[in-house]
N, C-alpha and C positions, 0 to 999 in steps of 0.2 A: 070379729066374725071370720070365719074359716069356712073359705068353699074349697070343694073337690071337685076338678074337671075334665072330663075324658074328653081323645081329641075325636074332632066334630066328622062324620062320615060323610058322604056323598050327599044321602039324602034321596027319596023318589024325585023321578023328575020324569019330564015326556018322553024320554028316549036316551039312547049312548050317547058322549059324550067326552069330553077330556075332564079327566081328577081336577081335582083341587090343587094336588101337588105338579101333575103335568102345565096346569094354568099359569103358576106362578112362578114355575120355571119361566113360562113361555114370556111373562111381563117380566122377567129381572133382563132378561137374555134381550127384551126388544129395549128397555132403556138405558139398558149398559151400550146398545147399539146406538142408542138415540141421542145420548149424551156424549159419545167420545165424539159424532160428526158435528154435533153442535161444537165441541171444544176447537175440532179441528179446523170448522169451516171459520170458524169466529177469528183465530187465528191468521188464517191465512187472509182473509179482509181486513184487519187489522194491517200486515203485513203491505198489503198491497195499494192502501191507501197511504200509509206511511211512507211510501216510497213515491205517490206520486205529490202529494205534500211536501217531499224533501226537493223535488224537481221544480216547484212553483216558488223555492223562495231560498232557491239557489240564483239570484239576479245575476244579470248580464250573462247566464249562462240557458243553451236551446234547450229546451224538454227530450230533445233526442241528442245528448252528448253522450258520448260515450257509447254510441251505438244504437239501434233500435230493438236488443232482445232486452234490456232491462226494463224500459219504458215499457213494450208489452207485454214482462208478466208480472210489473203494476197492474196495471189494465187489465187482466186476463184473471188476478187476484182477485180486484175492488170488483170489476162490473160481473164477472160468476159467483165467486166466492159471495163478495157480498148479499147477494139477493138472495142467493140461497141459505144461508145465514138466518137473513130476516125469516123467510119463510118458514124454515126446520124452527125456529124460536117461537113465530106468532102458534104455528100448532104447539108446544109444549108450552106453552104458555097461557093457552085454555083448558089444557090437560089441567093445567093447578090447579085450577076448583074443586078437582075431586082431592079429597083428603088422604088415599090412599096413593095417589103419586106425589103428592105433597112430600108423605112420611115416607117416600121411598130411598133407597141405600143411595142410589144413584144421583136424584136429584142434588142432594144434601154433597154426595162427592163431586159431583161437577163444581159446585160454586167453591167448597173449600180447596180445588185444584187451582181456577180461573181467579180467584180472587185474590191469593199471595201471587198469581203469577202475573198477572196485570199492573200490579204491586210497586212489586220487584223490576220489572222490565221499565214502566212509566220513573219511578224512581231514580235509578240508574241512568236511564236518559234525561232526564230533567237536570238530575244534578250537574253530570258529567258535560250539559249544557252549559250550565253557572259556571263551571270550574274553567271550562276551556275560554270563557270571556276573560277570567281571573289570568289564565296562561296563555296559550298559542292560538286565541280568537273565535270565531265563530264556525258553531257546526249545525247548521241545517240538517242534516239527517239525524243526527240526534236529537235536536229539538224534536221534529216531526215523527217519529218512533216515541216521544216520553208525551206528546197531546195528542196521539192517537190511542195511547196502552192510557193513558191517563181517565181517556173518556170510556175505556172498554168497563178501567176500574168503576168509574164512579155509576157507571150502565149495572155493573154488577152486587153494587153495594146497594144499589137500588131494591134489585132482584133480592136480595139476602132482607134487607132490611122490612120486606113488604110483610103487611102484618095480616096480610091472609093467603098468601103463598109463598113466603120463604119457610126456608128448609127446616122440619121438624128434626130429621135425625143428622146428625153432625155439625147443628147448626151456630155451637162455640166455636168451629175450627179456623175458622177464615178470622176471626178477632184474637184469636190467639197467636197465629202463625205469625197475622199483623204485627202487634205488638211485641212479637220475639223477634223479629227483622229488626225493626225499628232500633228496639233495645240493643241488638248486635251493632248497628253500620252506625248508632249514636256513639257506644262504646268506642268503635275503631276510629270514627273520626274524632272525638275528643281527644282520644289518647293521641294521636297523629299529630294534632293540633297545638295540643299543650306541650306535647316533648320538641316539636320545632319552635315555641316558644324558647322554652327552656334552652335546648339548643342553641339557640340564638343568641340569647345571655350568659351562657356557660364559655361561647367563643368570645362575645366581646369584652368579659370580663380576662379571660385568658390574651385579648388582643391578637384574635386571628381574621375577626369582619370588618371589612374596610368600608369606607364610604362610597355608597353606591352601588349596595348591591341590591338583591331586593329579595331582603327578609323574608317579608310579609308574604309574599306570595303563597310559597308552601302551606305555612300557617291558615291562611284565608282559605284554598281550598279545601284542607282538612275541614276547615269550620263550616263550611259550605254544609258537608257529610253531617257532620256532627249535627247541627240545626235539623236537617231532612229528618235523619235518624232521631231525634226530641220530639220533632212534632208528629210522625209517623205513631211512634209509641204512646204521647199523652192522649193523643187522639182516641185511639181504640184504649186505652188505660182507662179514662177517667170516662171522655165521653160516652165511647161502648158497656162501660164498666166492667172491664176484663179483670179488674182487681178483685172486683167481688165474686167473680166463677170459682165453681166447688167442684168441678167436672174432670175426671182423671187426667185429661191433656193438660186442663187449665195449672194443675197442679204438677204434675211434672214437668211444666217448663217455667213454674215458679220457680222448683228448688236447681232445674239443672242451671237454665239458663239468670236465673237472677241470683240464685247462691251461690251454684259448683263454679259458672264460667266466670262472673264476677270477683268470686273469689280467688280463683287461680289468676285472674289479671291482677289481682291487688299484691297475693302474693306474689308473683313474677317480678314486679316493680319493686316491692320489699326487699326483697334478696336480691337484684340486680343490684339496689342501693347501697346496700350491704357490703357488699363486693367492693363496690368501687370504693367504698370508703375505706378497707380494709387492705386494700392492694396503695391507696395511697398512702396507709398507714405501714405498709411491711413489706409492700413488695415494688419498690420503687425504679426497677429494671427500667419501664418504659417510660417516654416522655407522659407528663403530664394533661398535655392534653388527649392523646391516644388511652390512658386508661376513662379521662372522661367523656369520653366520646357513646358509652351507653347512658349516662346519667340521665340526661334531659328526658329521655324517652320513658326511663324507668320513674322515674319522679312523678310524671304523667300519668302512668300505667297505675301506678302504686294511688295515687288522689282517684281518680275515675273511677277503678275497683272498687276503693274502701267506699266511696259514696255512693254507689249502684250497690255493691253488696249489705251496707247499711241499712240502705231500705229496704229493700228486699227481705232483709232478715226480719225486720218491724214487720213489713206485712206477712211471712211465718208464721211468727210471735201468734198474729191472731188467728190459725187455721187448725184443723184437729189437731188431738197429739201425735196422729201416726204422723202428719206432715212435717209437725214442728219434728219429731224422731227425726225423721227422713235430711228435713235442711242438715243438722248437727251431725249425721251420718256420712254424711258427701263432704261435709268441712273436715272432719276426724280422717277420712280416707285422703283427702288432698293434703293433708299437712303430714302424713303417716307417707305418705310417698313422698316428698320432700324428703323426711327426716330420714328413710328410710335410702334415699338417692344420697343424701349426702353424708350417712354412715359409710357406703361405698365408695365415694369419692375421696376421701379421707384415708379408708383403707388402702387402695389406689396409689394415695400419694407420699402415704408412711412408707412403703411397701420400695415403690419409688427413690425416694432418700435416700434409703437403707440401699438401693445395691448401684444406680447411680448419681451418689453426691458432686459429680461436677455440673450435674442440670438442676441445678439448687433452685435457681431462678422458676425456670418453668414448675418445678414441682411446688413452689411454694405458692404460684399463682393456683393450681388445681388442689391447692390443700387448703387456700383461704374461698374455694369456690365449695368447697364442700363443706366447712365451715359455714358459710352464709345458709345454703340449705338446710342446714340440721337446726342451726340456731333459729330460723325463721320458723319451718316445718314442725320442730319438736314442739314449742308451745301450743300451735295451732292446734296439733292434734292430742295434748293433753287437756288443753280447755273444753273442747268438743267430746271426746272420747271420757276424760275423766277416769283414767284405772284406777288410781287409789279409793273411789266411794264405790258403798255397798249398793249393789244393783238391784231394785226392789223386780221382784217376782213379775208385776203385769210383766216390765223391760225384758225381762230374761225371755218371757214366752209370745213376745211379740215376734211376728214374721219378719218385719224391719230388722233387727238385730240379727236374725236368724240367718236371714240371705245376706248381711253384711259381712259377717264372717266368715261363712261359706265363701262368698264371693274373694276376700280376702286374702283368704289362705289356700284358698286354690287357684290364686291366679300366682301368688306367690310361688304356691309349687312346681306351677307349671315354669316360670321365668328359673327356678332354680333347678329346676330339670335341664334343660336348654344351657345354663349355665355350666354345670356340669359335664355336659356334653364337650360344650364347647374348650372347659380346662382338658378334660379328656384328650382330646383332638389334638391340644398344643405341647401337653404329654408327651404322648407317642409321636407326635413330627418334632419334637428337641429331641428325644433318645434313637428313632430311627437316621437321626442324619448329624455322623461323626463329624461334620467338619465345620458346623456353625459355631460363632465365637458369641454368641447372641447371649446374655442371663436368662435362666431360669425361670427368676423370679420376677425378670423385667415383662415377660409373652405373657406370664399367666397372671398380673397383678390387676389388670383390669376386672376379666372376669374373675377372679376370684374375689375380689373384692363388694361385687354385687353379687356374688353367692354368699358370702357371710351376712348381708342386707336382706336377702330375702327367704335365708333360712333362721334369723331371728325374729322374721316378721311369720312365719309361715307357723314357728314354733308357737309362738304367743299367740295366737286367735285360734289355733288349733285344742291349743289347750283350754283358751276359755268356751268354744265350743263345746268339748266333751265335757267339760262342768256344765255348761249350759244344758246340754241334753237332759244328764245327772238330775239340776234342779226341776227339768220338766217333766221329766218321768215321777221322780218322787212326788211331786206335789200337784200331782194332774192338771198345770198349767195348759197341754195346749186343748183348747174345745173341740168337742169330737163336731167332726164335719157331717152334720146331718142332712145337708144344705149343700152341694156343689156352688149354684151360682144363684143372687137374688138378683132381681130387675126391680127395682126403688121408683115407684111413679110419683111424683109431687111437684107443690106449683112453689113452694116455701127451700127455706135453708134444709138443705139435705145433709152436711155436714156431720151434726151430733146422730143424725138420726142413720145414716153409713157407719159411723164407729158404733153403736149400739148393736148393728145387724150383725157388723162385723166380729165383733166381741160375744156375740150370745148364739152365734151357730159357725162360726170360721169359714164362711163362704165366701167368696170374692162377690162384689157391689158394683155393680153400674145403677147410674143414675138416669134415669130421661126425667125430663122437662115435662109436665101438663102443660096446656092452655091457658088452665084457669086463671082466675086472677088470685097473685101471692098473698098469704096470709097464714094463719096459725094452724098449725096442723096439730097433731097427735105429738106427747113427747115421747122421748127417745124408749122410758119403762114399760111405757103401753105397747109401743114397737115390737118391743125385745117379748114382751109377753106374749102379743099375740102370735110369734114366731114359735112359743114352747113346745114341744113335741112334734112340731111339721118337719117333715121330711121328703126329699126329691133330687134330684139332678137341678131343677133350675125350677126359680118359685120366685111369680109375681105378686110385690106387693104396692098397693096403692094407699096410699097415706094422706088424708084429708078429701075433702073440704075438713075443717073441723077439728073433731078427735076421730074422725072417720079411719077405719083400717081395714084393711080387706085383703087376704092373702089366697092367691089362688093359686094351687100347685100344675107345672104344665107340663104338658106329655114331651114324654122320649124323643 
């Protein structure tokens, strides 16, 4: 079914009046108002109750130490701020019944604000609690700042989770943001954790830790971090089911943060490994334990990575194919900067050699450093990227690919613009100034060496671009854009039914959420049919109950 809809006019009524459009200016303008005093006022009673909480369980110390201006703008915090808080809250908070502030911008942005940030501050102070017991003892105002931010959170999770007044529009963002913290501060404390391990065994098998020190410490706090950051993440992961969201945030910090940042930890740790084992292998200048003094950390970095990026990659595996494109495209570009950093470093250190061999040493350390990079980076980005296979047609005229190499080769040009410049520059300052004894080829081996790196990188994605064009023109791969932008309404997997829209009018997709209760909707060929011949700027479609389909084109 295909409707056509002009947009709705004023209408008779009793008398003048404010538009439609004057109206709901007037409603964005009062709860963008309404909601930043709420953010602020909440804040600042948060604040101010944390501080007098930190005063009641500071013992043996007076409630007015340290003066009487701090103690009363606790007080002047908790007993204004707060009430008016409550107050500004119990009215928007009747306001939610209506479905129209329900689904409004603002509502939906206030909690995806207050929710990571209640988060993140209760978090930080809780751990940072635990840790200082583990080290230099007890801190009262940290505790009292992570169970006051603690309780704003769980006040807030309440607010989101209510299932006839949390937020219709924005309403993934506060489980996503969650679980991509978590994911971060899990990542950094494991790694922290396991290299001070490491660390630790790497000295007493060298016989540099004596007895009586205390290992553990370091280690335990890391792990403190690490534990928070696991259950932060499984939490909103499995519980909330953020694994299962199909929603453009939810997916963009699948591939950056569970594949791009994962994986650059795992490789960092790879090629640090690398390194050390190669500088023990041929470049034996330093003592022993000073070349392994980054091991334990990278050993760490390298295990955490590969097993966050591991899974991460599985759950890819199951998501459309622009997505799965997308992970393999961030992994291609990350190992393609590697390979491509440690072509120049290499260049660098040949370069190097060649005009001064009595710094043998040093140069051979930055020639086995560039080394480690290319050898790590080069496979990465062949197994991902794959030049030798024939590239089937949909690939070629997918936008994924399309902005990758664009993106590629112009960022390359740009670093070897700049590079250029800068050989330029060292140029004309060795030939204007007769009296330096300095080489030639010593000032400009740097930068030239990453202008050879990023004018082979700049040359080759350039090229496959203008083929790429080449194959899209000839074979009228890319879809004529009939369609600007579609709005996708559905209560089911929106997934197959986004790549269908996507693929049979070339319009960018957002997704909202219905109400209703999830179940089978229309498949993806129905979809893509009832799109044939519709044309607009931006065209809502709604997709079930059922095989239900309903495409309604909206005004200007």
């Amino acid at each position: 079914m295909t409707a056509t809809t002009l947009p709705a006019g004023p209408g008779p009524g009793p008398g003048p009046g404010p538009s439609p459009v004057t109206g709901s200016a007037q409603r964005t303008v009062r709860r963008l108002i309404v909601y930043t005093l709420l953010f602020v006022l909440v804040t600042i009673a948060a604040v101010g109750l944390s501080g007098l909480l930190a005063r009641l369980l500071e013992t043996g110390t007076p409630l007015t130490a340290g003066g009487n201006a701090g103690l009363a703008l606790s007080l002047a915090f908790m007993l204004i701020g707060g009430p008016l808080a409550a107050l500004l809250w119990w009215v928007v908070w009747r306001r939610l019944t209506d479905d129209s502030e329900r689904s409004s911008l603002a509502w939906g942005l206030y909690l995806a604000l207050m929710y990571p940030v209640s988060l993140v501050v209760a978090t930080s102070a809780l751990v940072g609690t635990l840790s200082s017991l583990v080290g230099d003892g007890w801190r009262p105002g940290d505790f009292s700042i992570g169970v006051v931010w603690a309780l704003v959170w769980a006040w807030h999770r309440w607010m989101w989770r209510h299932p006839a007044r949390g937020p219709i529009r924005l309403g993934t963002v506060p489980v996503v943001t969650a679980s991509v913290y978590g994911l971060i501060i899990g990542i950094g404390g494991g790694v922290t954790a396991l290299g001070s391990l490491f660390d630790t065994a790497i000295r007493r098998a060298s016989e540099q830790v004596f007895a009586g020190t205390t290992w553990w410490q370091a280690p335990l706090e890391s792990l403190i971090w690490a534990v928070a950051g696991a259950a932060i993440w499984s939490w909103h992961w499995f519980r909330d089911d953020a694994r299962r969201l199909d929603a453009g945030l939810a997916r963009v910090a699948l591939v950056v943060i569970g594949v791009l940042w994962a994986g650059f930890v795992m490789l960092a740790g790879l090629g640090t490994v690398l390194f050390v084992l190669l500088r023990l292998a041929f470049d034996p200048s330093d003592p022993a334990s000073e070349i392994l003094r980054p091991l334990g950390t990278a050993l760490a970095a390298a295990s955490v990575g590969a097993l966050v990026w591991v899974y991460h990659r599985g759950i890819v595996a199951g998501h459309s194919a622009g997505t799965r494109r997308a992970g393999a495209l961030v992994m291609s570009g990350l190992g393609l900067v590697a390979a491509a950093s440690g072509i120049g470093v290499i260049i660098n250190a040949t370069l190097a050699a060649l005009v001064s061999p009595l710094a043998a040493s040093d140069t051979r350390s930055l020639l086995l450093g560039g080394i480690s990079a290319l050898v790590i980076g080069g496979p990465v980005w062949w197994l991902n990227w794959k030049p030798a296979r024939r590239v089937e047609a949909a690939e070629v005229g997918s936008t994924g690919r399309r902005v990758y190499l664009i993106a590629v080769f112009g960022i390359s040009a740009i670093v070897a613009l700049i590079t250029v410049l800068v050989v330029g520059y060292l140029l004309f300052e060795f030939g204007l100034d007769p009296t330096t004894t300095a080489s030639l080829v010593d000032e400009v081996r740097a930068p030239f060496g990453l202008l050879v790196a990023t004018g082979l990188v700049f040359g080759y994605h350039f090229a496959l671009w203008r083929r790429d064009r080449s194959v899209i023109a000839a074979e009228g791969l890319a879809p004529a854009r009939r369609i600007g932008r579609v709005i996708l309404v559905t209560s089911g997997d929106a997934v197959a039914l986004e790549q269908a829209i996507a693929d049979a009018t070339g319009a960018s997709v957002a997704v909202w959420r219905s109400l209703d209760e999830p179940g089978s909707g229309p498949d993806a060929a129905a979809l893509a049919g009832a799109l044939e011949g519709v044309t607009g700027k931006r065209v809502l479609v709604l997709a079930g109950p059922g095989s239900r389909v309903e495409v309604v084109r909206l005004a200007d």
